[in-house]
N, C-alpha and C positions, 0 to 999 in steps of 0.2 A: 602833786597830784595824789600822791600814795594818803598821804597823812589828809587829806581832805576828804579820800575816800574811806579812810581809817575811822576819824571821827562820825561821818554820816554813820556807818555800820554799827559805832556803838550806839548812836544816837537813837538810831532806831532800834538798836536789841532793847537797850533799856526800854524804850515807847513799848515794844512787844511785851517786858518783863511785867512795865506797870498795868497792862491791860490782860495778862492770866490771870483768871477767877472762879475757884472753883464756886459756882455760884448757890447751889442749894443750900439752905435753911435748914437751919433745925427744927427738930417734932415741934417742941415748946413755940417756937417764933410760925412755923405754918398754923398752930394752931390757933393763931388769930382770924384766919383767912373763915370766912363763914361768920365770924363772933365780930369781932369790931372793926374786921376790914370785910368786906365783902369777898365774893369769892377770887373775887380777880385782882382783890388787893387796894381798890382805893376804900376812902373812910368811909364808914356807914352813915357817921353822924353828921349834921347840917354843919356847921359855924357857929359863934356863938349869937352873933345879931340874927340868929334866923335866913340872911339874906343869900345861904347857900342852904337850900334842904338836905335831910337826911335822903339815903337811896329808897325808892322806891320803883322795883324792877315791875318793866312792863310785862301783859302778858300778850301771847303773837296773837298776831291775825290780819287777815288781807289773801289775798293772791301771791304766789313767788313769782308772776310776773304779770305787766300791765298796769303797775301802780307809784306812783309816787310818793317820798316822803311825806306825811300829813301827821296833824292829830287836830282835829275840828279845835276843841278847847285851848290848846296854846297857841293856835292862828288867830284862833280870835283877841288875844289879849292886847289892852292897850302898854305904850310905851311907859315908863316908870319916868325916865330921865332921859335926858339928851347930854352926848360929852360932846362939846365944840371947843375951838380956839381957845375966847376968851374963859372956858372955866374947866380947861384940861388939866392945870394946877392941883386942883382939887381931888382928882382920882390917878396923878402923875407914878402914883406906888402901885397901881393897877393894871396898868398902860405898858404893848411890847413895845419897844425903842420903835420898831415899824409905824403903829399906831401915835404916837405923839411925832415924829417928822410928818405924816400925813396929814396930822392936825395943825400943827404949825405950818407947816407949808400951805395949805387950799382952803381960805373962809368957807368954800363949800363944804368941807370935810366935815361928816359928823357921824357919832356912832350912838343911835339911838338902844338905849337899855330895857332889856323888858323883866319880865320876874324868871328865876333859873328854878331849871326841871333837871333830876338828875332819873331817867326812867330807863338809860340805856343799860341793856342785860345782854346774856347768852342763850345759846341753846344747852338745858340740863347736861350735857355730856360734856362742853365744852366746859361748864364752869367746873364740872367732877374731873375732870381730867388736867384742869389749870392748879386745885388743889394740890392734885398729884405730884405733878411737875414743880413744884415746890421745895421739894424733900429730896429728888435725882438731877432738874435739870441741871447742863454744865456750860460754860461756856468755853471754846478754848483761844484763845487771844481775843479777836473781835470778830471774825471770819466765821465761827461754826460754833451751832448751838449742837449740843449731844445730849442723850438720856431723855428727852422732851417727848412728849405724845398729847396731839389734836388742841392744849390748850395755849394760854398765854404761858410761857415759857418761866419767867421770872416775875411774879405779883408781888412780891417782896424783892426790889431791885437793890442793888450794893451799888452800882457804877452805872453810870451814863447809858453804857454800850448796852447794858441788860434793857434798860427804859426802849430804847431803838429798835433793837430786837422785838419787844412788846407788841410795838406798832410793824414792823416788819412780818409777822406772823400773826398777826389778829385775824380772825375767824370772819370769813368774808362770801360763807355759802360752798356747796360744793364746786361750784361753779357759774363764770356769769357771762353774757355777752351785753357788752355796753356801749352803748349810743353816746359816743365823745368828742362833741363841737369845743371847738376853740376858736377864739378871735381873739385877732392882734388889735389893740386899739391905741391910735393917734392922738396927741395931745391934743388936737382939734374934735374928739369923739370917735370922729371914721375910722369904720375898723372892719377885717377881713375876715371871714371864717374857714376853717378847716373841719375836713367832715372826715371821720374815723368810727372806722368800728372795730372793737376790742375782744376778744374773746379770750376766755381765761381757765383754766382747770387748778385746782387748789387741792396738792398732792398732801401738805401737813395738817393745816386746820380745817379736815373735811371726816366729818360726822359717818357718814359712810362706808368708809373704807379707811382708818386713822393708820396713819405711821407712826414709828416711834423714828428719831431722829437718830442717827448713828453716822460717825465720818461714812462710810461706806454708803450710806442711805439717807442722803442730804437736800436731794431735790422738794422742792416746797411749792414751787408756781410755776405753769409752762403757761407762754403769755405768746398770742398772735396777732397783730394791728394791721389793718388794712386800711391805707388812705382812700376815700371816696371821689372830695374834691377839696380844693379847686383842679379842673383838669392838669394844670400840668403837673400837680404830685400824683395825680390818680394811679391806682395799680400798684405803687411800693406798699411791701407788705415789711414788717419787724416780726420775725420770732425771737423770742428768749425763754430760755433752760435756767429758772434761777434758783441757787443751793448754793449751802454753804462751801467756803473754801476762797479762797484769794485768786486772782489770774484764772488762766487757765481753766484752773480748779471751781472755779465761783464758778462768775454766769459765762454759759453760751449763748452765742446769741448769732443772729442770721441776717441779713439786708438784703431783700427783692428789688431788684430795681428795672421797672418797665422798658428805659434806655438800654439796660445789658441786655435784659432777657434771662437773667439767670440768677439763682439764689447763689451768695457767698455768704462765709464767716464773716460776720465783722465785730473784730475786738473794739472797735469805737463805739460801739455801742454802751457807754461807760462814763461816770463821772458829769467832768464839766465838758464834756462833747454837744456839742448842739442837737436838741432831740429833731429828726426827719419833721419838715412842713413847719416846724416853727420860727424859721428863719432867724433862730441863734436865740430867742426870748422865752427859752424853756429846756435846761438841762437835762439827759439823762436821768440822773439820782435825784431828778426833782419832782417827777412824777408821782404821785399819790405823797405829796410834801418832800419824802425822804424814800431811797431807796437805794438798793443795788451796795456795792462793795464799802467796809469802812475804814480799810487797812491805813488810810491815809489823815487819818485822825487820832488823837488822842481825846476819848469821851471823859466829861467830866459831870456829877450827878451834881447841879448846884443847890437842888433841893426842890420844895415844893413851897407854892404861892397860890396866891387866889388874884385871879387874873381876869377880866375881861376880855373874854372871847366869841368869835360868830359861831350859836349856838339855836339849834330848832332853826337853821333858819328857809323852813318850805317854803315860804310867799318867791324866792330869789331862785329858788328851785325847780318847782311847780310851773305846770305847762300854761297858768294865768299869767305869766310875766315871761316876755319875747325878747330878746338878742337884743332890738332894739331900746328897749324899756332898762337893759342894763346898763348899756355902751355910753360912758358922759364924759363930757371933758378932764381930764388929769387923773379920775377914779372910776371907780365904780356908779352907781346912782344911790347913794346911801340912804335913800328911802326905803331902802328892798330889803336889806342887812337886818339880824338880828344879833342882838350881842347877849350876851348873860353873863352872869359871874361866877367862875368855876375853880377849883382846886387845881393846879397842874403842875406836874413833874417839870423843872428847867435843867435841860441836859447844854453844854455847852462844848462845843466842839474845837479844836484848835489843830493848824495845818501840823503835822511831824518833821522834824526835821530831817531835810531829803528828799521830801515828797515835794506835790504840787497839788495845786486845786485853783479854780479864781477865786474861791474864797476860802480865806485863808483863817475866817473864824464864823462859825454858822451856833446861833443860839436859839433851841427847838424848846415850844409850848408842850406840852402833853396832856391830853383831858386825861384826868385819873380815872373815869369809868371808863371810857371806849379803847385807853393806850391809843387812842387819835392826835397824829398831829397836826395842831389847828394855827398853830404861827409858827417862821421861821425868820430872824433876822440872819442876812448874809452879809458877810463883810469883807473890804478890800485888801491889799497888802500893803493899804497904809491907815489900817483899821477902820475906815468912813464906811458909814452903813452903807452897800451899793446896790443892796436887794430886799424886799420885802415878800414872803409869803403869808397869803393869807387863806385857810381851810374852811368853811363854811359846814360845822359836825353839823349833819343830820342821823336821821336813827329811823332806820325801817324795820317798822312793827314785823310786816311781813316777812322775812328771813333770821330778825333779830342781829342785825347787824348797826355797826356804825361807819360812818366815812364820810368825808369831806367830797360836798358839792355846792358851787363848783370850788376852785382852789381860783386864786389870783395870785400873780407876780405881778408886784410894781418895781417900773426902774426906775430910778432915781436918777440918774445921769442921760435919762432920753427924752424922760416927760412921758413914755409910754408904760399901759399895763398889758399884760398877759391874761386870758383867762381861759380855763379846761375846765373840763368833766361837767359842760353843758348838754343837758338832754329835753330842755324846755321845748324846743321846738319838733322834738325827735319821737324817739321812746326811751321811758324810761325803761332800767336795770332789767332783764330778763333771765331770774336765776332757776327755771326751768328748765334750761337746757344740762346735756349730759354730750359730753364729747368720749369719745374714742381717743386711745394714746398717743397713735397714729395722725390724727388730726395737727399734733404741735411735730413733727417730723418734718427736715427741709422738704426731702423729695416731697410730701405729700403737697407740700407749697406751692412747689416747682411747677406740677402737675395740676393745680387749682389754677394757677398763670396761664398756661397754654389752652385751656378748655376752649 
């Protein structure tokens, strides 16, 4: 037992050693950021066939609430290409391992291609201050970002864990409250939905009031969820406190439960725990693709590719197209879907020894303009792909933001898919709202419960 517990301890100091970085650049190497890489770090320039454009950053406008993803001009575009069964061979160097099991697997499956728009930007402060963050931020093992303030932390990445971070802290408004259906759907189509609403305050990437990130001053996102229905989850609410730091130190986090009557801690709120109402078909740290603690990985940066991924795609978003219109047998209704062809960062993650996780190797897309994660292959502990993520980047003019709606999880081993961050039937994103500190505090939960 000693020498077993011996080995694990090195096993993992080493994991810890390989993953300190002090991660900031030099003058000479930020000073690409604005000239050939944009300000947040991906390339400015298109590809050479043209068939990826150069960036061309939007400029805002809309409402910050009341509105849906759109741009009249790229809804209207026709399809370019269809990738099906028989001619997935052909763009097979393209394709996340997720994407070609779904195409071998279901004649139905097909991923219609339209023309790629690369227009997603920041708000001017963010992209000044990602510049910044350049030249100080730090990382210290995988747990805490330090020296960082209001922008994308690392747009010149060295390792895996900085790409993560990227997306872990991307600039999301000062705050949102969000209309979040879910439905479980049966290999036979039939499927259930979950009604949630989200409310969120964004302590690091908020324009407002910007923090600089320091061990001491680490909190980033205080997050509230309220299930609606179906009645019998109705009333459980989730708070979470999420900052850097491991255990304890990371996230706190809270579980309401209508049966007790009372808010607790709950450290399961973590990992591969089953997320509340999902009935075990949506992990914790799979919300918004990736999230919450990484202590239990070793990240590795395998490069960047030009990949085909679901991009612009409003028609699957948009309050034109109903629960029903999406829910089809073994997938999605990939009539709705838009794909495009885009540059993305391949981070590749692997279990540490000592640790646990059900997946024991997770391989993450990354859009280079938004640091959006738009696919995730998960895999088992006898390496067989067991899970598929799929992100749907969309880009709202109105806040300048990006994010994946909705996300899908396919399982592979049930016949069923998962799918969140539906608002088609609802409302959409509401980043008008301004919450008080107090608002993410148990007792003030406790006290919303009893009214």
């Amino acid at each position: 037992m000693y020498r077993r517990i011996a080995v694990l301890a090195v096993g993992a100091a080493l994991g810890l050693a390989a993953q300190q970085s002090a991660a900031k650049v030099g003058p000479e190497e930020a000073a690409k950021l604005g000239q050939a890489l944009t300000p947040v770090g991906a390339e400015k320039a298109g590809n050479a066939d043209g068939s990826i454009p150069a960036w061309t950053p939007a400029k805002q406008r809309g409402k910050v609430a009341g509105e849906y993803a759109s741009d009249a001009a790229i809804d209207a575009e026709a399809t370019v290409f269809t990738i099906t069964k028989a001619n997935m061979a052909q763009y097979g160097d393209k394709l996340t391992a997720g994407h070609k099991r779904l195409l071998g697997t279901h004649e139905t499956y097909k991923m219609n291609v339209y023309p790629s728009h690369r227009v997603v930007t920041w708000p001017d402060d963010v992209l000044k201050a990602t510049v910044a963050n350049a030249t100080t931020a730090e990382m210290v093992g995988t747990e805490e970002v330090i020296n960082a303030k209001l922008g994308f932390p690392f747009p010149i990445p060295a390792n895996g864990a900085e790409v993560i971070w990227n997306h872990k802290l991307k600039y999301r408004g000062e705050a949102v409250r969000r209309y979040n259906n879910q439905m479980i759907v049966q290999p036979s189509g039939e499927y259930q939905i979950t009604k949630i609403i989200e409310d969120v305050k964004f302590y690091y990437a908020n324009t407002k009031s910007p923090t600089t990130l320091t061990k001491e001053n680490n909190t980033f996102i205080k997050y509230l969820s309220q299930v609606i229905a179906p009645p019998r989850m109705a009333g459980t609410f989730i708070l979470v406190h999420e900052k850097g730091g491991s255990g304890n130190d990371g996230r706190a986090a809270w579980l309401y439960s209508p049966g007790l009557k009372r808010i607790r801690r709950a450290p399961t709120v973590c990992c591969d725990n089953p997320y509340e109402g999902t009935d075990g078909h949506q992990f914790y740290d799979q919300v918004d693709m990736f999230n919450g603690t990484m202590e239990r990985y070793n990240w590795k940066l395998v490069g960047k590719k030009e990949m085909y991924i679901p991009y612009d795609s409003n028609k699957i978003s948009g309050p034109q197209t109903k629960f029903k219109d999406m829910a089809k047998p073994k997938h999605l209704n990939q009539d709705l879907p838009r794909y495009e062809l885009h540059r993305v960062w391949v981070v590749e993650a692997n279990i540490k020894p000592g640790t646990n996780h059900t997946f024991t190797k997770r391989v993450f897309y990354v859009d280079e303009d938004g640091w959006q994660i738009a696919a995730v292959e998960n895999y088992d502990s006898r390496g067989q792909l067991y899970q598929f993520q799929e992100g749907h980047v969309g880009f709202g003019y109105n806040v300048l933001v990006a994010g994946t709606v909705p996300e899908v999880i396919y399982h592979f081993t049930s016949g069923r898919y998962f799918v969140t961050a539906m608002a088609n039937e609802d409302k959409p994103n509401d980043f008008s709202v301004n919450y008080d500190d107090n608002f993410f505090e148990s007792a003030s939960v406790q006290k919303r419960t009893t009214r």
